[in-house]
N, C-alpha and C positions, 0 to 999 in steps of 0.2 A: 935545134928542133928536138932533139933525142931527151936534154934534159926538160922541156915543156913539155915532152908527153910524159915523162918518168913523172914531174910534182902533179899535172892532170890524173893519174890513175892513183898516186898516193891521196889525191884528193878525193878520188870516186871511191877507194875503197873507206877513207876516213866518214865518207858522207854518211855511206850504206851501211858500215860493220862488213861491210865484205865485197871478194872480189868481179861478183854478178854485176854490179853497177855499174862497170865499165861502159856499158852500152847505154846507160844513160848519158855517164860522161862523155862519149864520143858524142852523142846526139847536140849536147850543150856545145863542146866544141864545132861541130860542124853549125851552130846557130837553128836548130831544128829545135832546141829548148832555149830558149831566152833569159832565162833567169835563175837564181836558186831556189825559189819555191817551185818552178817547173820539175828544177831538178831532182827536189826531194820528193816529189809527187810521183815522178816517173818509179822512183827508187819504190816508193809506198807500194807501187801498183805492182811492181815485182818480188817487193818482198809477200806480197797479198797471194799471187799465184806460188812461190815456192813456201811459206808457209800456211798453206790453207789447212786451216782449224786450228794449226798448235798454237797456241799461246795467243791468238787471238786480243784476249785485252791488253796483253803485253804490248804487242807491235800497234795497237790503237795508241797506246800512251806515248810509243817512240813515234811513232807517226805524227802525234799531235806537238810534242817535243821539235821536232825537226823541222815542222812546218815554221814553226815559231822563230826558232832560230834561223832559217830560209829566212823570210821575212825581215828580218834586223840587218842580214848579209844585204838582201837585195838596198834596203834604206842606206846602206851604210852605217848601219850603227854599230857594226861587228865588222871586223876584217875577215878576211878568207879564215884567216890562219887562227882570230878566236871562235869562230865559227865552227870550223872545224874539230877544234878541239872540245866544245861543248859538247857537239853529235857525238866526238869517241867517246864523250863519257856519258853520256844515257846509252849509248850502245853497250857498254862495260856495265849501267847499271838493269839493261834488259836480260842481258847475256846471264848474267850474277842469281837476276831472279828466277828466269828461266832454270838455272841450273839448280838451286836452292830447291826451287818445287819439285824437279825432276826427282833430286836424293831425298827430299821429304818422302814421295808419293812411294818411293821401292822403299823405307825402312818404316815409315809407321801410321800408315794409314789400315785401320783395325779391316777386321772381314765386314764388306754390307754397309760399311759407313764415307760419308761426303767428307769431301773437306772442303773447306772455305780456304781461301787465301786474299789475303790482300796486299796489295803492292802499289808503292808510290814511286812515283816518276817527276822530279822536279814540285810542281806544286799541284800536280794531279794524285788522287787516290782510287786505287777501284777494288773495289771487292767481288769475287762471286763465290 
């Protein structure tokens, strides 16, 4: 029992980027989510309330990324274990861009001036 909840949470947090989705993944476990798009939905919903506003199109892209990948897991067309490993890497490549923006905006965004940024996510692009 001990080692199925130890690879369940190394899954919740691989799913999410992090250790909050636990409570999705007990949910999934307990059969209160039924599938992996349930699961990455729930995760979306909580990533949506602890990152409200920041990075916004970022977590759209992983959002939409995830879903996608939910979706292949549920068909079968992805294992747990490639599945998973996709998500940690759009979570690596939101985490990256997140952070890139971050050290742009404190060294060289001039006085009174926007910045645009754009950022892709597998085969999405967004700019604002």
């Amino acid at each position: 029992m001990r080692a199925i909840f130890m690879i369940s949470s190394l899954a919740a947090v691989l799913f999410a980027g992090s250790a909050s989705a636990n409570e999705c993944e007990m949910a999934r476990q307990a059969g209160t989510i039924k599938s992996y798009v349930g699961l990455a939905q729930c995760i979306d919903r909580l990533d949506a309330r602890t990152q409200q506003g920041q990075y916004g199109d970022l977590l759209q892209l992983l959002s939409m990324r995830r879903i996608a990948i939910a979706k292949k897991m549920d068909k079968r067309q992805l294992s747990e274990a490639e599945g998973f490993l996709q998500i940690q890497a759009a979570v690596v490549e939101f985490t990256t861009a997140a952070q890139q923006r971050a050290a742009y905006a404190q060294t060289n965004q001039p006085q009174g001036k926007s910045m645009v940024f754009c950022n892709t996510l597998g085969f999405s692009t967004v700019c604002y």
